[in-house]
Structures are given as C-alpha cells and as structure tokens.
DRENDO-1510 file (C-alpha; in Angstrom, 1 decimal, always signed):
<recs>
REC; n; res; u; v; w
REC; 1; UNK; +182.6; +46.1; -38.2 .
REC; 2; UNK; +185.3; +48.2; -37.1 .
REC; 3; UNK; +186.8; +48.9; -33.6 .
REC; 4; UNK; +187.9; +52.4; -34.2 .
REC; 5; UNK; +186.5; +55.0; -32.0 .
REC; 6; UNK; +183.6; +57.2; -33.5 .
REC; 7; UNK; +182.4; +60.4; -32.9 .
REC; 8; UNK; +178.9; +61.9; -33.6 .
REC; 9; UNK; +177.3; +65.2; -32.6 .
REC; 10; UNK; +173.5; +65.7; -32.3 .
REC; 11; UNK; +171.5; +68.3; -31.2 .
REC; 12; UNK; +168.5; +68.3; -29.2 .
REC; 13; UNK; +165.3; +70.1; -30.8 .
REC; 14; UNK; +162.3; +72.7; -29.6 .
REC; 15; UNK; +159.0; +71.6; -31.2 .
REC; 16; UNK; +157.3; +75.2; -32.1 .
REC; 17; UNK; +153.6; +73.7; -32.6 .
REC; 18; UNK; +152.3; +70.3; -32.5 .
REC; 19; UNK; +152.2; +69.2; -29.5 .
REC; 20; UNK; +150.1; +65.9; -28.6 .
REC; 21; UNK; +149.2; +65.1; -32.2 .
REC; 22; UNK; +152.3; +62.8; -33.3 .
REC; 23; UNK; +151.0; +59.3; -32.6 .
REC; 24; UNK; +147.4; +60.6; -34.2 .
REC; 25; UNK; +148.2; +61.3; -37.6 .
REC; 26; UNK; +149.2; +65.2; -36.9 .
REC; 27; UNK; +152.2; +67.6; -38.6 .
REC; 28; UNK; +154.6; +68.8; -35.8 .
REC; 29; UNK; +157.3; +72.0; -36.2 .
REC; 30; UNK; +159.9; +71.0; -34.6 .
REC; 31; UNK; +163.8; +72.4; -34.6 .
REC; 32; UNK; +166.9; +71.7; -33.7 .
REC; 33; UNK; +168.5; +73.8; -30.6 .
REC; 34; UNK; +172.1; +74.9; -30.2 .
REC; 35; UNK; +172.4; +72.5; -27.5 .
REC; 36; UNK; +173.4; +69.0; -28.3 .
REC; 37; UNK; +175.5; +66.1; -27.2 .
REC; 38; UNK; +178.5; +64.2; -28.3 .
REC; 39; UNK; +178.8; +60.6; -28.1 .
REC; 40; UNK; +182.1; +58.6; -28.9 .
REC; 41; UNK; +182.0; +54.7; -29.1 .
REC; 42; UNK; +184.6; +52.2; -29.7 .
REC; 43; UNK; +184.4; +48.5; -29.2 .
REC; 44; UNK; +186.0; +47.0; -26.1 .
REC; 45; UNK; +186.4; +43.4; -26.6 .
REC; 46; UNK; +184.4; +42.0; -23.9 .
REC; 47; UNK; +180.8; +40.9; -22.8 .
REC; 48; UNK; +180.1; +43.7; -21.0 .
REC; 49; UNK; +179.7; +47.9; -22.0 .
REC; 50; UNK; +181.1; +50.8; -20.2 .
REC; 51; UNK; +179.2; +54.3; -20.6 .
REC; 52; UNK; +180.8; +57.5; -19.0 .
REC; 53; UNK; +179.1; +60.9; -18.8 .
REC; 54; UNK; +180.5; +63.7; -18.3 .
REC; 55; UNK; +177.3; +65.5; -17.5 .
REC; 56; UNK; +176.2; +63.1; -14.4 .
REC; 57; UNK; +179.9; +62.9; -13.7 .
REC; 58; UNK; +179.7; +59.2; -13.7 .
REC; 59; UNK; +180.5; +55.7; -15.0 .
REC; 60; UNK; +178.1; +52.8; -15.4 .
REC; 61; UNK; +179.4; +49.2; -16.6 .
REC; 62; UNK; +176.3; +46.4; -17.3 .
REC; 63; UNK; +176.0; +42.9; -19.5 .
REC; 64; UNK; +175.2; +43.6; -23.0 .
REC; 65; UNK; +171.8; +41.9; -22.5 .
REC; 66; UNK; +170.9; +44.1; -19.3 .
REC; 67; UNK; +167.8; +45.3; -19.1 .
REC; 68; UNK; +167.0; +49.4; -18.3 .
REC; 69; UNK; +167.5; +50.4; -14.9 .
REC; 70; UNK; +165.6; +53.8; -14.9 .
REC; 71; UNK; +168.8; +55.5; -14.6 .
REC; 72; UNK; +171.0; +58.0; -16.8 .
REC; 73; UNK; +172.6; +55.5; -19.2 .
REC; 74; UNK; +169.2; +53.7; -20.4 .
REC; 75; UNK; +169.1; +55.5; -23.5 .
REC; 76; UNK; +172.9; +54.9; -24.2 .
REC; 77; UNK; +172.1; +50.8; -23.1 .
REC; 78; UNK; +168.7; +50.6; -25.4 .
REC; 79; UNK; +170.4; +52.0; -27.9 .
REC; 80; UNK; +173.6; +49.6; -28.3 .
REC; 81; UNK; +171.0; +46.7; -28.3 .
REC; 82; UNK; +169.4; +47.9; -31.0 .
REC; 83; UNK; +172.5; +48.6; -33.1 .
REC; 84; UNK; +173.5; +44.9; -32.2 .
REC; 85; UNK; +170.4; +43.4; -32.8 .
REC; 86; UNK; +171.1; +45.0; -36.4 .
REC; 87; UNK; +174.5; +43.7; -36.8 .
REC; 88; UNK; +176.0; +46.6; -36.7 .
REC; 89; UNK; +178.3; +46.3; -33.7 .
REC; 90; UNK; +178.9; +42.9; -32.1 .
REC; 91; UNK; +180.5; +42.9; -28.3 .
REC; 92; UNK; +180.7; +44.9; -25.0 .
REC; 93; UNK; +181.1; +49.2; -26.0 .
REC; 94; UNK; +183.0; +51.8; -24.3 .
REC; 95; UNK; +180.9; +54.4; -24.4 .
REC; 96; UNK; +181.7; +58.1; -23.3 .
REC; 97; UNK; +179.3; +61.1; -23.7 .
REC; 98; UNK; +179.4; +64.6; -22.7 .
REC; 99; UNK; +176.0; +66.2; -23.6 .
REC; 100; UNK; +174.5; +70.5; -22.1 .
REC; 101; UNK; +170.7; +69.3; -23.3 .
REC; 102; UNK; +169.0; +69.9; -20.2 .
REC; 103; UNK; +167.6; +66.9; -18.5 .
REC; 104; UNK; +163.8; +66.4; -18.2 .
REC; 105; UNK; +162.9; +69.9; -19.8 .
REC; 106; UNK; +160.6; +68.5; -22.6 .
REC; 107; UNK; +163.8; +69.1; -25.0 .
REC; 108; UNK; +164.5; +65.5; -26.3 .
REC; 109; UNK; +167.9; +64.8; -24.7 .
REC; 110; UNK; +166.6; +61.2; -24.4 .
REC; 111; UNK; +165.6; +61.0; -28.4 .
REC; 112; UNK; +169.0; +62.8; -29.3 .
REC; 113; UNK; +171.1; +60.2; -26.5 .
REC; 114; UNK; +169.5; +56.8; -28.5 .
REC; 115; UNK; +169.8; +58.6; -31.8 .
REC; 116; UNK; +173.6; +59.7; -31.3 .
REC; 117; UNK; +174.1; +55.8; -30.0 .
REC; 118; UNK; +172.8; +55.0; -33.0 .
REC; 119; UNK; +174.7; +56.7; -35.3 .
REC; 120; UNK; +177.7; +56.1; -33.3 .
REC; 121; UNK; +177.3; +52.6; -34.3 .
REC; 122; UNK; +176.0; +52.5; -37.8 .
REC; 123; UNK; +178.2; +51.2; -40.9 .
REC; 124; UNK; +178.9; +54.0; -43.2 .
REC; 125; UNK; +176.8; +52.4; -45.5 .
REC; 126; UNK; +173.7; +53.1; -43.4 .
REC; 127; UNK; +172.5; +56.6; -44.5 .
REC; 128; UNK; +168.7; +56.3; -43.8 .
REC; 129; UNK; +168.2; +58.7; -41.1 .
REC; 130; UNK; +164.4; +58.2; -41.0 .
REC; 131; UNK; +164.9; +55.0; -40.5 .
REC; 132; UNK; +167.9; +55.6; -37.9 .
REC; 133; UNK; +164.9; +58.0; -36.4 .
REC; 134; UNK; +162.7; +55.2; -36.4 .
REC; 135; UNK; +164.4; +52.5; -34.5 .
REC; 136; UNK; +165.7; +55.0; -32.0 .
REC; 137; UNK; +161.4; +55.3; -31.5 .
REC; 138; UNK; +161.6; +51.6; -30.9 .
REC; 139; UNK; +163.7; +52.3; -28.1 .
REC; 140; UNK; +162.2; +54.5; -26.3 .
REC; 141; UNK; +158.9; +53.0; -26.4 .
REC; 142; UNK; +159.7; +49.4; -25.9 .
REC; 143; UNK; +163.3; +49.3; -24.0 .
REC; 144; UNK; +162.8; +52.6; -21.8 .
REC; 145; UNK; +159.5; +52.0; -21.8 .
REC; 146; UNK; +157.8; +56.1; -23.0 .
REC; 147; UNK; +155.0; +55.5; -25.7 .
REC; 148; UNK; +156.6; +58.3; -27.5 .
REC; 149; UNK; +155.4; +59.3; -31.2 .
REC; 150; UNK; +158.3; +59.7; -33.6 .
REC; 151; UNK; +158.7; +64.0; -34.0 .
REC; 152; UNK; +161.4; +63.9; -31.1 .
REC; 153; UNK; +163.8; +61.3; -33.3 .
REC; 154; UNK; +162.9; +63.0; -36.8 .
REC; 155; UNK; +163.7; +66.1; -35.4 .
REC; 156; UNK; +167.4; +65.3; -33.9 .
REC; 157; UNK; +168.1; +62.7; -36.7 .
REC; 158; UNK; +166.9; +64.9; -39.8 .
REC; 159; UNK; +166.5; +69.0; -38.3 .
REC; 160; UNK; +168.7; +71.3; -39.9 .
REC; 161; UNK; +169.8; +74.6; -37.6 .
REC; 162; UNK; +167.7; +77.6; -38.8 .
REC; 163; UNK; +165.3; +75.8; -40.3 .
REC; 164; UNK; +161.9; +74.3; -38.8 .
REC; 165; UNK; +161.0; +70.7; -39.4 .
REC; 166; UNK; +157.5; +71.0; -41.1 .
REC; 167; UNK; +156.8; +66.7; -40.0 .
REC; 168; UNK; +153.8; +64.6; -41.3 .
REC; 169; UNK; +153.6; +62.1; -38.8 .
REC; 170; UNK; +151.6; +59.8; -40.8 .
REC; 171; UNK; +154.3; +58.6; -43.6 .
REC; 172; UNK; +157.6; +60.5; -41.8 .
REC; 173; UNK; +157.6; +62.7; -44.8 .
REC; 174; UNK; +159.0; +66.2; -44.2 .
REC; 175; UNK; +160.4; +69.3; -45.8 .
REC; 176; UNK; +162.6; +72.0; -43.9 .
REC; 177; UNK; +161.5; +75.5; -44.0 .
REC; 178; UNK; +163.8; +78.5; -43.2 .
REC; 179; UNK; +163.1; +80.3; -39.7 .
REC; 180; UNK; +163.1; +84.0; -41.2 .
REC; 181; UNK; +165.8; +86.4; -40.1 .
REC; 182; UNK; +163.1; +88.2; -38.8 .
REC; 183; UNK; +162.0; +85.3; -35.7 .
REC; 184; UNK; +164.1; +84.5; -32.9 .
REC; 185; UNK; +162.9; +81.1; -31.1 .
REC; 186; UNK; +164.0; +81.4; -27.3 .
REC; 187; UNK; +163.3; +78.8; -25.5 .
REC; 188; UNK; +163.1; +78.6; -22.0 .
REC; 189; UNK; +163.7; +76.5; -18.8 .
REC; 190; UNK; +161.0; +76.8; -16.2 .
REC; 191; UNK; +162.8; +75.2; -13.7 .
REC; 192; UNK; +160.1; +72.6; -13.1 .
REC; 193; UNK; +161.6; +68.8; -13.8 .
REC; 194; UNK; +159.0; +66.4; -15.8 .
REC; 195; UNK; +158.9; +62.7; -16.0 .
REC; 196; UNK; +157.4; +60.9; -19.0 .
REC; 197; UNK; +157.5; +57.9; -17.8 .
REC; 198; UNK; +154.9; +58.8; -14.8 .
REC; 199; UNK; +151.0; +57.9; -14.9 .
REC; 200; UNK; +149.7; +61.5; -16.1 .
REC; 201; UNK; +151.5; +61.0; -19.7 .
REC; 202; UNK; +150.6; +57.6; -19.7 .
REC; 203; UNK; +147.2; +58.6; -19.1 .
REC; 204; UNK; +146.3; +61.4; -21.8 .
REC; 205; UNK; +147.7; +58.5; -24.2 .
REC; 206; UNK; +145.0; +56.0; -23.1 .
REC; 207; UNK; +142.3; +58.6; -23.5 .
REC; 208; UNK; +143.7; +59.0; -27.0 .
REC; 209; UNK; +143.6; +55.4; -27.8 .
REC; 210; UNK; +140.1; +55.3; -26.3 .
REC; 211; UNK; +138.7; +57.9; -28.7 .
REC; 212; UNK; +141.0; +56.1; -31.9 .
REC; 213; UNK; +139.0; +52.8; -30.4 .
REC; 214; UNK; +135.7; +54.4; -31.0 .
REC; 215; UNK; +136.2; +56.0; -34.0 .
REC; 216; UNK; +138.2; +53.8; -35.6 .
REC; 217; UNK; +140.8; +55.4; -36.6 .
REC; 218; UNK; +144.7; +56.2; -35.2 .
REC; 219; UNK; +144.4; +59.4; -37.4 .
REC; 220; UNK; +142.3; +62.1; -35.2 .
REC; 221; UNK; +143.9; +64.9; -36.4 .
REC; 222; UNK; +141.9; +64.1; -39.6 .
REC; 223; UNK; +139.0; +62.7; -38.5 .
REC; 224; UNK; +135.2; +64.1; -39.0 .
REC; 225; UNK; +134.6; +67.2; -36.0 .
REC; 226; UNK; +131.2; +65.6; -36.1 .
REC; 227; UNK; +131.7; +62.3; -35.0 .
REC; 228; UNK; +133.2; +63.5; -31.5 .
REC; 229; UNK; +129.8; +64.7; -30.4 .
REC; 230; UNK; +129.3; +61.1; -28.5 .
REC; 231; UNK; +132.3; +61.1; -26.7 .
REC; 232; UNK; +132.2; +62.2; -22.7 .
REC; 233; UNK; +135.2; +64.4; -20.7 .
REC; 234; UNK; +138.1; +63.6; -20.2 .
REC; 235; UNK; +138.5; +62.1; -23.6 .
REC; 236; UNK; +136.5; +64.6; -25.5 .
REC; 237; UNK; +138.5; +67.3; -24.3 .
REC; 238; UNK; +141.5; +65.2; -26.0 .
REC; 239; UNK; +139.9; +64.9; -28.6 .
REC; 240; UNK; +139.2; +68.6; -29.6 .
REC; 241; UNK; +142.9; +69.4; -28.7 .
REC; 242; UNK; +144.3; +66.8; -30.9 .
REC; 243; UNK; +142.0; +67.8; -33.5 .
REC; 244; UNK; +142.6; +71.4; -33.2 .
REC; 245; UNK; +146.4; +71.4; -33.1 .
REC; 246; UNK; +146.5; +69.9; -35.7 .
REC; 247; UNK; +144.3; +72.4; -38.1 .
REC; 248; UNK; +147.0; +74.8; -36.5 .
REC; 249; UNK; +150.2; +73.3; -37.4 .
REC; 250; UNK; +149.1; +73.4; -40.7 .
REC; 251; UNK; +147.8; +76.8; -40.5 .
REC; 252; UNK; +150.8; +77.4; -38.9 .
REC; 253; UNK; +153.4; +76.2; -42.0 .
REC; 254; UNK; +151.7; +78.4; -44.0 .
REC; 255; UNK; +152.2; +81.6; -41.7 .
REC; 256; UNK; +156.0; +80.5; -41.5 .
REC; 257; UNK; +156.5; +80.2; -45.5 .
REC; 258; UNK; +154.2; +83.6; -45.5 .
REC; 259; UNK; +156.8; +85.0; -43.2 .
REC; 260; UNK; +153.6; +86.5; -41.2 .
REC; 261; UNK; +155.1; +86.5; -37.8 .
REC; 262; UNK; +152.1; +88.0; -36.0 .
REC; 263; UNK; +149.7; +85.1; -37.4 .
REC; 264; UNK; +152.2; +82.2; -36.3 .
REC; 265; UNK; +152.7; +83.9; -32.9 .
REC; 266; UNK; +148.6; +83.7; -32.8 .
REC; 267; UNK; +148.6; +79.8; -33.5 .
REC; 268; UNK; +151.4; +79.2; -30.6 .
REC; 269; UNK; +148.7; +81.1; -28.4 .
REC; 270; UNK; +146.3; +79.1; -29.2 .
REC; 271; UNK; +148.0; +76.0; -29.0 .
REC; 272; UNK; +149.0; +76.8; -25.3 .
REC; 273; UNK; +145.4; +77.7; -24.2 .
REC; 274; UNK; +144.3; +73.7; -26.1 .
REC; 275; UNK; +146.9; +72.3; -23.9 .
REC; 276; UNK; +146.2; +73.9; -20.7 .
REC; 277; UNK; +142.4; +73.4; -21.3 .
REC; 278; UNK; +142.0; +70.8; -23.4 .
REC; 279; UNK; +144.8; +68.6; -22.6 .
REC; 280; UNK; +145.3; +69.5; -19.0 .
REC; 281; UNK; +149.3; +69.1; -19.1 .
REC; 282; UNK; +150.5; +72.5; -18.6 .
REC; 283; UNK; +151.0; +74.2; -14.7 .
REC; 284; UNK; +150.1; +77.1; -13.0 .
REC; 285; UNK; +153.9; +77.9; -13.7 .
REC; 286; UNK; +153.9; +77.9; -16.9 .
REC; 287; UNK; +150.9; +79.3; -17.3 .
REC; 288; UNK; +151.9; +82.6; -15.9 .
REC; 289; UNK; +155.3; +82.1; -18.0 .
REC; 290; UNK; +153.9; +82.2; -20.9 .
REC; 291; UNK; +151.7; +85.2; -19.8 .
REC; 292; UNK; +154.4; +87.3; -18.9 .
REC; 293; UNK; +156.2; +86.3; -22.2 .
REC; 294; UNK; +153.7; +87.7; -23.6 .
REC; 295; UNK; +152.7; +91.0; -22.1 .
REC; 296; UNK; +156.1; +92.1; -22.2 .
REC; 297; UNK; +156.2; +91.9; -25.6 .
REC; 298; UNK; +156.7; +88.0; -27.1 .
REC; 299; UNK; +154.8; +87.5; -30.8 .
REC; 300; UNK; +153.9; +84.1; -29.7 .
REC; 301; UNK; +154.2; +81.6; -26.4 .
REC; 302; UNK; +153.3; +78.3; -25.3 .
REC; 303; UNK; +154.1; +75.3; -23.5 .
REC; 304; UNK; +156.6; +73.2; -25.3 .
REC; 305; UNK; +156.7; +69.6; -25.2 .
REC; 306; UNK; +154.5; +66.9; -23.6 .
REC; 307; UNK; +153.9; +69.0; -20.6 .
REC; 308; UNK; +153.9; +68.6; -16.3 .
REC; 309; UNK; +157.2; +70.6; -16.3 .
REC; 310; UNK; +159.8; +71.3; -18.8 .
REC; 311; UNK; +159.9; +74.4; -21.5 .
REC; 312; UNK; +158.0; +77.2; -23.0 .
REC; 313; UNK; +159.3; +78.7; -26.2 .
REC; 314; UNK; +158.6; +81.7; -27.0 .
REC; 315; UNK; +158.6; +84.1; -30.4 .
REC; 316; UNK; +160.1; +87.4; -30.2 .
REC; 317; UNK; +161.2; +90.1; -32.7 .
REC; 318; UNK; +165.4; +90.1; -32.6 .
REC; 319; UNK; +165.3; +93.9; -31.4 .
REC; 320; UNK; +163.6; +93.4; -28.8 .
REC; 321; UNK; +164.9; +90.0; -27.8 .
REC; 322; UNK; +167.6; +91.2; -24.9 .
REC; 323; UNK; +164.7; +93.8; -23.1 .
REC; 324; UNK; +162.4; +91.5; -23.3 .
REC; 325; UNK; +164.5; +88.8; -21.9 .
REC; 326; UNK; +166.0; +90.7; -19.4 .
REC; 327; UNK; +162.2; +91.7; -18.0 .
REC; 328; UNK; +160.8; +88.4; -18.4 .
REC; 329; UNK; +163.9; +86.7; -16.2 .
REC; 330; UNK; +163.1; +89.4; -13.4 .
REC; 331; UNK; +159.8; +88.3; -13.0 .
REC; 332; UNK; +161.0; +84.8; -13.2 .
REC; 333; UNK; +164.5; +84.3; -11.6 .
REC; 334; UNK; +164.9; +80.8; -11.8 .
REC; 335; UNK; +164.4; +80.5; -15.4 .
REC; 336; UNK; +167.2; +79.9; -17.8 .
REC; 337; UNK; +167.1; +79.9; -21.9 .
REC; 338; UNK; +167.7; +76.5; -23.2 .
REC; 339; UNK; +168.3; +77.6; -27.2 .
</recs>
C-alpha cells in the first residue's frame, strides 16, 4: 500500500435508451458526458478520514467505520470502506474532490463519486473495471442504501467519450459503438431535483420484484408477452415497459450501428411515452420538455434516467443543434445542458 497522493478523473454518463430494465435482464446505451469529477486520495495516518469538496464548498471528517449520513460525502465514505474491506488501503484518507456533474439530475454523479473512490484506492495491479463497477454497485445499494442496477457503474467505469455503451445487464458484457458524426447527444437539465432514495423509486422496484415473483424469473425483458396476461395494474403496466424497452434497446443498437438516425430518434420516443405511461416516473415538466424538443426540430427525446426530476436527452442533427437550442431554452428558461 502506498501513501502517495492519487489522482483519478471520471466522467459521469447519459443513458440514451434503457431505462428501468437494468436489474431485469435488459441492454442499456448508456455514455459518458463531458462532465466528470476528480478525486485525489492520500493516506493520512490516523483512524479517522477527511473528505473536502470543492463543489459543496465543504469539509467532512468521520471514523473509518461510520456509517452514511445522507449527506454529500456518503459516496466518498462507502466507497473507502469498500476499498479497505479489500485491502487495498488500510487507515483514515484525506480525501479531496472537485466534481461539475450536476447533483440529483439522473446523471450518475453518485455512481462516478464511489467509482472514482475506488479507483483512487486500487493497487495498480487491479485492472478489472467491471469488477471495480461492480463493487461500486455494492455501495450504492447496501451502504447508501439505492437498489440501483449496475448500467450507472459500467457506464462511468468502462464508457469511452464518443462512443455509446451497448450493456447486457445480464453477464456485464458490452461492446462500444461509435456515436456517428452525424448525432449530437444534448442532454439537458430540467431544473427539477430527484431523490432516489425516496418511496416512488423504491416502489416501481417492488412492483418489479412482484412480477419476477410470479413469473419466476429476474429476467422480464426476456420473458414470454403471454404470461403477463394474469397480472393486475400497477404491476402490469411495469411489466409491459420493462418488456418493451428492452425489445427497443436492441432495436435500437441496430439503428446506431445502421447509422439510421431517424429510426433511433423513433425508439427514444417511444421509450419516453413507456415511461410516462407505463412506468409513471416522468412529470408534467418533462413531458412538455421533451415535446418542445421535439417540435422544434430534435430526431429523438425522452426522459433520461430513473425519473421524478432530473434530465431529458435529446437527439439533434449538428446543423441545427445551436437554433434549436437557442428555441428550445426560450420556451424553457431554467433549463441548462448538462453534456
């Protein structure tokens, strides 16, 4: 173990399509966004670690062994007990990050905070990035306490820039596609903070599990259309999104590698109307985001993320990305891009 100070950059991500499907067997497209967040670590000696962020202009000190507080430096305090329950560090950490992901927009700067601990704190043996991806998971589900699936650590652990993470959620297999020259991704804040942690996400999971109970199977996004005939609203309508989204993810890798713009741009429509219908996580808001995006000109739009708040992300031709952006923010002052 060494005490020197390290420094690791990692970015925070936009999923494209996907969206609900990656605990039940489903292929996200997730990428990684120009934003990210740089974590330096160095071992301090002591019993007890000392975080600073720039961001929340702040500076929190706690016992190794403290539990999460439901504040800013969770992430940063789940992760450096994972990394010691590895043996990779040993000790109190100083801890200082300066990160422009926004907070609470549905843009993983909670999955890229515990990743970047991590790899702040890995030997340089340690190469396995899935793996990295996958204990970060563990941390957010059983230390800050979000029963996440793993696209959001894939995605900041394994994306590439300019290329979209085509994910199978079942076995953490992937392979990165190019985004053509031809797409520009603009993603944008709504303005509208989210909470994962709250009852509503909590919920659409246990209607998930309900239907995987009565099926019997965690993988709905392959399951038999004709078994959901017996199941009753709410967890029907899950059901058909998860089911759904995933048929469109898949037809949607094939649009991207066909470099058929218009068909993708169809699929993210789509996706938005399952998740405002079906899954019930999208707002008023963001519903008439998304169809402003789109009558002024966007390919594609949608909700992005798990919903209640956050992003939309949008597909545009790079012409007319600067008209369209200009008209879309008039309608919409409070929104701000986020790519």
């Amino acid at each position: 173990m060494s005490n020197d100070a390290v420094t690791v950059r990692v970015p925070g991500r936009v999923n494209l399509i996907g969206e609900w499907i990656d605990f039940s067997g489903g292929t996200v497209l997730p990428m990684p966004i120009r934003a990210e967040i740089t974590l330096t670590r160095t071992a301090n000696g002591t019993g007890t670690d000392v975080v600073r962020s720039a961001e929340f202009n702040s500076e929190a000190r706690f016992d190794i062994d403290a539990p999460a507080l439901r504040d800013w430096s969770d992430a940063i305090r789940g992760g450096l007990q994972a990394a010691r329950a590895k043996g990779w560090i040993s000790g109190g950490q100083d801890v200082s990050v300066r990160s422009d992901i926004p907070v609470g927009q549905g843009l993983s700067s909670s999955a890229a905070t515990i990743v970047a601990t991590l790899k702040a704190s890995r030997p340089q043996s340690e190469t396995d990035d899935v793996a990295l991806a996958q204990a970060a998971r563990r941390v957010e589900n059983a230390f800050l306490g979000v029963p996440c699936g793993i696209m959001d650590q894939m995605a900041v652990a394994v994306g590439r820039r300019g290329h979209v993470l085509a994910l199978d959620t079942r076995d953490c297999s992937f392979e990165l596609v190019p985004l053509p020259e031809d797409w520009e991704i603009v993603v944008i804040q709504s303005g509208v903070q989210r909470e994962l942690a709250d009852g509503s996400y909590k919920a659409r999971q246990l209607e998930c599990k309900t239907a995987m109970d009565v099926l019997g199977t965690a993988d709905l996004c392959h399951a038999d259309p004709a078994e959901f005939a017996g199941l009753l609203d709410p967890v029907a309508k899950r059901v058909r999104h998860v089911w759904s989204e995933g048929q469109r993810s898949l037809a949607a890798i094939a649009a991207l590698k066909a470099r058929d713009r218009a068909a993708f741009g169809a699929l993210m429509v789509e996706s938005h109307q399952s998740l405002r219908d079906n899954m019930e996580v999208s707002l008023p808001v963001m519903d008439r985001m998304v169809e402003d995006a789109l009558e002024l000109g966007a390919v594609g739009a949608r909700l992005t993320g798990a919903g209640f708040g956050g992003c939309i992300v949008a597909l545009v031709a790079p012409e007319r990305a600067g008209t369209w952006w200009a008209a879309l923010q008039s309608r919409h002052p409070q929104i701000k891009r986020a790519d």
